[in-house]
N, C-alpha and C positions, 0 to 999 in steps of 0.2 A: 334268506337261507342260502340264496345260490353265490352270494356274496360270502358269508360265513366260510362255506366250502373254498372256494376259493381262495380266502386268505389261509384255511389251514393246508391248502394245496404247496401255496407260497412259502409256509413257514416251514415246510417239510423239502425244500428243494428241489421238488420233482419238475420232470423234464419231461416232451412227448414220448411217450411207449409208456412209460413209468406207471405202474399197478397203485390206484390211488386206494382200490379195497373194496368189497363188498359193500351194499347198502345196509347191512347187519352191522358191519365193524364200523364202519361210517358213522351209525347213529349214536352207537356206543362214544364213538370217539369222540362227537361233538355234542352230545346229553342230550339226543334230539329224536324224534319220532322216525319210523321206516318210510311211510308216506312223505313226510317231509323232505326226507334225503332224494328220496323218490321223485319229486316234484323238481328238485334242483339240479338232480341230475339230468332229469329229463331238459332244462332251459339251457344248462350246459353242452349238454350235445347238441341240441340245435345249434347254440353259438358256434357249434365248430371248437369246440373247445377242449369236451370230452368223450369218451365212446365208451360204448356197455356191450359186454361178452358174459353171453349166456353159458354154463355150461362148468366142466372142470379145468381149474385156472383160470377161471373168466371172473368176472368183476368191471370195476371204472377203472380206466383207463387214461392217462393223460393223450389228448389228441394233437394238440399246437397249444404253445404258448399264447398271450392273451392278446399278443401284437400280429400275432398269424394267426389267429382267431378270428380275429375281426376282418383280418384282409381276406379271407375265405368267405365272410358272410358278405362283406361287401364287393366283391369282384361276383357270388353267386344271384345276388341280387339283384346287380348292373346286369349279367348275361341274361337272368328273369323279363328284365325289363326289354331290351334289347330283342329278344324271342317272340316278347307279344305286342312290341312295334309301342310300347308305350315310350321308348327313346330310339334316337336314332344316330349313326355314326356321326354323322354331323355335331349334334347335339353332345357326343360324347368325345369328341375332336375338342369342340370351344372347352370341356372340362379339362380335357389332356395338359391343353396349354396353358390353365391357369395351375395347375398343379404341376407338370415339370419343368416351367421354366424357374418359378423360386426355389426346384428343389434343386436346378442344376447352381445357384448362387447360394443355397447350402452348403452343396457339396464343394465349392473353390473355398470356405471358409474353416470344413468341418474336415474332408478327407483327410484318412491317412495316407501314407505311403503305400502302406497293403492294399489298401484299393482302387488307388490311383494307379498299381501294377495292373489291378484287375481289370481296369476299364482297358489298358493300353493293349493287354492280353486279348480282350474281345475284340479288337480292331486286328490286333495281328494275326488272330483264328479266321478271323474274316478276308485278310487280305491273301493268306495263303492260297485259299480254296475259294476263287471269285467266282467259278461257275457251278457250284454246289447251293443250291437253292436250297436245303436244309440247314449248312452249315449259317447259310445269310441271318437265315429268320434266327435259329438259336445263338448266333452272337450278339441279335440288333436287340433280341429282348435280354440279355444276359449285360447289353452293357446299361440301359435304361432303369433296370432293377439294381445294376451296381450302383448308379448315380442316386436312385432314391436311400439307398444303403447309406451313400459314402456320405449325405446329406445332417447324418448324425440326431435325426429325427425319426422315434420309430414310427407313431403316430402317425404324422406324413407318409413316410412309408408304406405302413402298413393301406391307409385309403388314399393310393395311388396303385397301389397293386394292382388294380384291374385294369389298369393301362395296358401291362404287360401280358394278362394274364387271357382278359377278352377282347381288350380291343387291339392290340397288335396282331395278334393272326388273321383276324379277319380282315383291317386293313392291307393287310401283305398279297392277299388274295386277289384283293380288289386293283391293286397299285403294280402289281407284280408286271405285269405288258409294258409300264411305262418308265418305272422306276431305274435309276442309271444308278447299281452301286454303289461304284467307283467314286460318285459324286457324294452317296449319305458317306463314307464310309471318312472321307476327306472332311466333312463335315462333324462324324464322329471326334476326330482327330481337334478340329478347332475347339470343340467342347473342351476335352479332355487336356489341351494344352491351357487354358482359362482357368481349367478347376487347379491343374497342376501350379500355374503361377501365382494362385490365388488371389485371382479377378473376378468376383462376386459377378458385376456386371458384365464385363464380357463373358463368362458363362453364359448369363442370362440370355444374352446378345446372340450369342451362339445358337444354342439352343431353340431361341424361338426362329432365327433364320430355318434350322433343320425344319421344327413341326410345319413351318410356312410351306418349306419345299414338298412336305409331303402333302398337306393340304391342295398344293395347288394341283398335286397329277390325281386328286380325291377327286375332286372337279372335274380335272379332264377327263377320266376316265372310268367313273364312279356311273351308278345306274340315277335315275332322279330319288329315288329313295334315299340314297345314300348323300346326294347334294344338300347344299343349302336352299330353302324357298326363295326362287325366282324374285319373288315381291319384296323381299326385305336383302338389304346390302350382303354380298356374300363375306363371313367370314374364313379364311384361307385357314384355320387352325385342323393338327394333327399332332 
């Protein structure tokens, strides 16, 4: 049923905010029971997908499309998990790097022009304002989100999201005492010249040098929780 809905969600074009209709006109629309609708909307809003307003002019709601749907569930997941120590930044470091460095050799294959402005734009917000510690974080996740963007995968995309979403701030927090801007920001720059020239691999190449860089001030300056275990080879990934 929660699938039914959704493709008449689809075929009707709507878009987040978009009034998808009462669970009365719902059932009508689809020849299907109140319970029923009831049932799928309620899986739908868990997914992050839809929202229900009680009330006059309330109804379903579109909440995110189905590719920011799922980066919501899964970014709120990873933070679930992350909270009750059943993962740890380590742990979600080695994911980072198997998910952004294919997506930065997506992105020198797939990018457009517009995004490629976008990425060069977060480095140049960055380089204006070097001691503005807010502007650092919101260009470093602004341009990591453009590359999974520019990657032309929503999919990917969408479950890497949590890169940006949970696991950069927290890292930034941690790395902040040691971290040399001027240095990611140079290394921003090599990314973005790779994706621009469309050099799959050097992307790639780029990219995992950066998470490395960041990895290793994790290490130096991270709590042991936050390390990799002593007993097994450390991996340097961020």
């Amino acid at each position: 049923m929660s699938q039914l809905l959704q493709q008449a969600i689809a075929a009707r074009g709507l878009v987040a905010g978009d009034r998808v209709g009462t669970e009365a006109e719902l059932a009508r629309e689809l020849n299907v029971s109140r319970p029923a609708v009831r049932e799928a909307v309620r899986l739908l809003v868990r997914a992050n997908l839809l929202r229900a307003a009680r009330g006059p002019g309330g109804g379903v709601f579109v909440a995110r499309s189905p590719d920011r749907g799922l980066a919501r569930t899964v970014s709120d997941a990873v933070a679930g998990m992350l909270a009750n120590t059943t993962t740890s930044l380590c742990e979600l470091t080695e994911v980072r790097l198997l998910l952004e460095v294919p997506l930065a050799g997506l992105a020198a294959e797939h990018a457009s022009a517009e995004k490629i402005a976008e990425l060069w734009r977060a480095v140049e917000d960055a380089t204006a304002r070097p001691d503005d510690d807010l502007v650092q974080r919101e260009t470093d996740i602004r341009f990591h989100q453009t590359i999974a963007e520019a990657a032309g995968n929503r999919l990917a995309s969408a479950l890497s999201a949590w890169c940006s979403e949970v696991l950069q701030p927290r890292l930034k927090d941690i790395i902040a005492p040691a971290i040399v801007e001027a240095v990611a920001r140079d290394q921003h720059r090599e990314i973005i010249a790779a994706i621009e020239q469309r050099k799959p691999v050097l992307a790639e190449r780029a990219m995992r040098v950066h998470l490395h860089y960041l990895g290793d001030l994790l290490e130096a300056v991270g709590s042991p929780a936050h390390r990799a275990p002593r007993s097994e080879p450390v991996a340097h990934y961020v």
